[in-house]
C-alpha positions as CSV (number, residue, x, y, z in Angstrom):
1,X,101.5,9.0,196.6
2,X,98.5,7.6,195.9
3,X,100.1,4.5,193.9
4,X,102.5,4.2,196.6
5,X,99.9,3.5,199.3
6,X,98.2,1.1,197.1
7,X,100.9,-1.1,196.4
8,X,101.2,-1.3,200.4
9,X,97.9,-2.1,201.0
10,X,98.2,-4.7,198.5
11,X,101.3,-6.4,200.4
12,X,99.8,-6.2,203.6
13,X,95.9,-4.5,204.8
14,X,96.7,-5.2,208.2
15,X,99.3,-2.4,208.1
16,X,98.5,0.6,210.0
17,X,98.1,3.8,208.7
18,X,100.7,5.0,211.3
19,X,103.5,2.9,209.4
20,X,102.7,4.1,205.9
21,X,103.1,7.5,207.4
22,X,106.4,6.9,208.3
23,X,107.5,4.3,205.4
24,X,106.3,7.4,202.8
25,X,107.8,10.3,205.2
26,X,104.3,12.3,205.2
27,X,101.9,12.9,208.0
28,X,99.2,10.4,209.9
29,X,96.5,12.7,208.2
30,X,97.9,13.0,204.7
31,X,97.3,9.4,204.5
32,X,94.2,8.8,206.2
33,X,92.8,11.3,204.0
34,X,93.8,9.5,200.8
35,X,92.8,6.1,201.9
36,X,89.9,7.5,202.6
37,X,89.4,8.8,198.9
38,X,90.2,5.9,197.6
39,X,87.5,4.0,199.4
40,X,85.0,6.5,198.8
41,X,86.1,6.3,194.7
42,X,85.4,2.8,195.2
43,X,89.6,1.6,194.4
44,X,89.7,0.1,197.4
45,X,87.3,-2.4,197.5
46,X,88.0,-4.3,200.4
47,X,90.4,-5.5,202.5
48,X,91.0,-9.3,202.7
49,X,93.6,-12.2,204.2
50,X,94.9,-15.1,202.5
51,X,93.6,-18.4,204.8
52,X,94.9,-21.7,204.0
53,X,92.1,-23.4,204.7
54,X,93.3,-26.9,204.5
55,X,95.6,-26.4,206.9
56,X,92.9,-25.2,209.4
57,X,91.2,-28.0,208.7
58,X,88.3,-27.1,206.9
59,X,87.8,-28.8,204.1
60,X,86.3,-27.5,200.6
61,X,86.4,-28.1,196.9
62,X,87.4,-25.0,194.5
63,X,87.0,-25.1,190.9
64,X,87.6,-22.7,187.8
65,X,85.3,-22.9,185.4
66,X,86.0,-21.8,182.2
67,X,82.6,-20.9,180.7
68,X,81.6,-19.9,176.9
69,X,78.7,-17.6,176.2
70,X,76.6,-15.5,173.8
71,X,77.3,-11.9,173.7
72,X,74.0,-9.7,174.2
73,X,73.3,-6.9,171.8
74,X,73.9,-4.0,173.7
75,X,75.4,-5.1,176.7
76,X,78.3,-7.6,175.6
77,X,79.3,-10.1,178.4
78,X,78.4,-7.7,180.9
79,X,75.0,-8.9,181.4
80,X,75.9,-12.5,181.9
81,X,79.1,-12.3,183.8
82,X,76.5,-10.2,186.5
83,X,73.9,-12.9,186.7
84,X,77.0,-15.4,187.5
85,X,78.4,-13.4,189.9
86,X,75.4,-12.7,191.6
87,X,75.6,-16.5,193.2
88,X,76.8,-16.7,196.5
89,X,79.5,-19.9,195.3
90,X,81.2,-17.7,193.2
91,X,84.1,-16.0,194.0
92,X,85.5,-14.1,190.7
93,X,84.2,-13.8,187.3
94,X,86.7,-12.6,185.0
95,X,86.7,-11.9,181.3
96,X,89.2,-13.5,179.2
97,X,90.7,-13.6,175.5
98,X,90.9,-17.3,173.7
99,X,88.6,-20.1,173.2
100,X,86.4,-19.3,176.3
101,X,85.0,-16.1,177.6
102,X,84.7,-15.9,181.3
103,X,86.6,-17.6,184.0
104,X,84.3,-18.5,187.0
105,X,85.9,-19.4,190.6
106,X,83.8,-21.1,192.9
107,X,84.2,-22.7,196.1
108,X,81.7,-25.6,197.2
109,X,81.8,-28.6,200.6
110,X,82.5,-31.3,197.8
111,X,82.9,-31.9,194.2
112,X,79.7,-33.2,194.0
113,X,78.6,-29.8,195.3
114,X,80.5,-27.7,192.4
115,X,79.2,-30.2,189.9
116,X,75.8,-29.8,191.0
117,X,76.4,-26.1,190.6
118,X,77.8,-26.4,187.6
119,X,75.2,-28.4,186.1
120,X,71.9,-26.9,187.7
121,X,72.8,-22.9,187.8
122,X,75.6,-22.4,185.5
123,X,75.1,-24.5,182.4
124,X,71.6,-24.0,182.2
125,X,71.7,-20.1,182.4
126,X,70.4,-18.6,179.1
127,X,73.1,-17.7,176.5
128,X,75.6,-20.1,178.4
129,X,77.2,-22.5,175.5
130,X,79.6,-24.6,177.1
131,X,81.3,-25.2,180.5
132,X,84.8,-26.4,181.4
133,X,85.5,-27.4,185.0
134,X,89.1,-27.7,186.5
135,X,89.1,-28.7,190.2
136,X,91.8,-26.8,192.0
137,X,94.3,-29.6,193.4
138,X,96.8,-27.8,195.5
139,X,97.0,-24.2,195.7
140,X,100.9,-23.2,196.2
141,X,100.5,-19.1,195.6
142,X,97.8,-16.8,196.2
143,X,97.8,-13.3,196.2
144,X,101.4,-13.2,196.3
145,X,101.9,-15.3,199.3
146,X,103.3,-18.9,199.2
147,X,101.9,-22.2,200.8
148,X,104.0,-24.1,201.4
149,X,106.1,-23.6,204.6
150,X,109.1,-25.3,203.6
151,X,110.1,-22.9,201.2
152,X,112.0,-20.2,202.6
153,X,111.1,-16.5,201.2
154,X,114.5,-15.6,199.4
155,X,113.1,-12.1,198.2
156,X,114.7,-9.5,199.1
157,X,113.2,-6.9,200.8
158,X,112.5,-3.2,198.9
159,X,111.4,-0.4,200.6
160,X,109.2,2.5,198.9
């Protein structure tokens, strides 16, 4: 049940808790008191929408930056990746197998406002080797949901 109402809330947080009563055929309080569990075990995180900004009109710069770093004894990557997320341009910080170790997603007014994040914060952080930044062009998927408006959705729908 509990997995059920995840995958849900990952499709759509706007729906209400009425509707996944009925979409699972259990009762209002059933799954108010799981999503509240879930919350409190910190699973849910947060709930979020998916803005295409650029057609809002607001402009901004995203960039991945794929980032290389010494390991601390003791803690690993753990220790850096936290002092990289703990700045308010970043969005993500993930670890991840290859040539680099962490994947950094930022979001910045300008290019020249990544770069000089890039260059002043990031790079110079202690045990941080090497940067690679890639400036997000077009986004066409995020979070499962697709920009462009010309395509139609051809999915088909499943219920639970």
């Amino acid at each position: 049940m509990r997995t059920k109402i995840l995958k849900i809330l990952a499709n759509d947080s706007r729906i209400s808790l009425d509707q996944i009563a009925i979409m699972l055929g259990t009762s209002l309080e059933e799954v108010k008191r799981i999503v509240k569990e879930l919350e409190e075990e910190k699973i849910i995180l947060k709930y979020t929408t998916v803005i295409n900004w650029e057609k809002a009109g607001i402009e901004s710069t995203k960039a991945i930056i794929h980032v290389k770093v010494t390991p601390q004894r003791e803690v690993g990557f753990d220790a850096v990746a936290e002092r990289i997320y703990r700045f308010p341009e970043v969005q993500s910080v993930t670890l991840m197998s290859g040539d680099d170790d962490l994947s950094v997603t930022i979001e910045g007014k300008s290019m020249k406002e990544v770069a000089m994040f890039v260059a002043k914060k990031l790079a110079t952080l202690e045990n941080v080797q090497s940067t690679k930044t890639h400036f997000v062009l077009k986004r066409y998927k995020v979070a499962g949901t697709i920009f462009d408006e010309t395509e139609e959705d051809r999915r088909q729908m499943i219920s639970l």
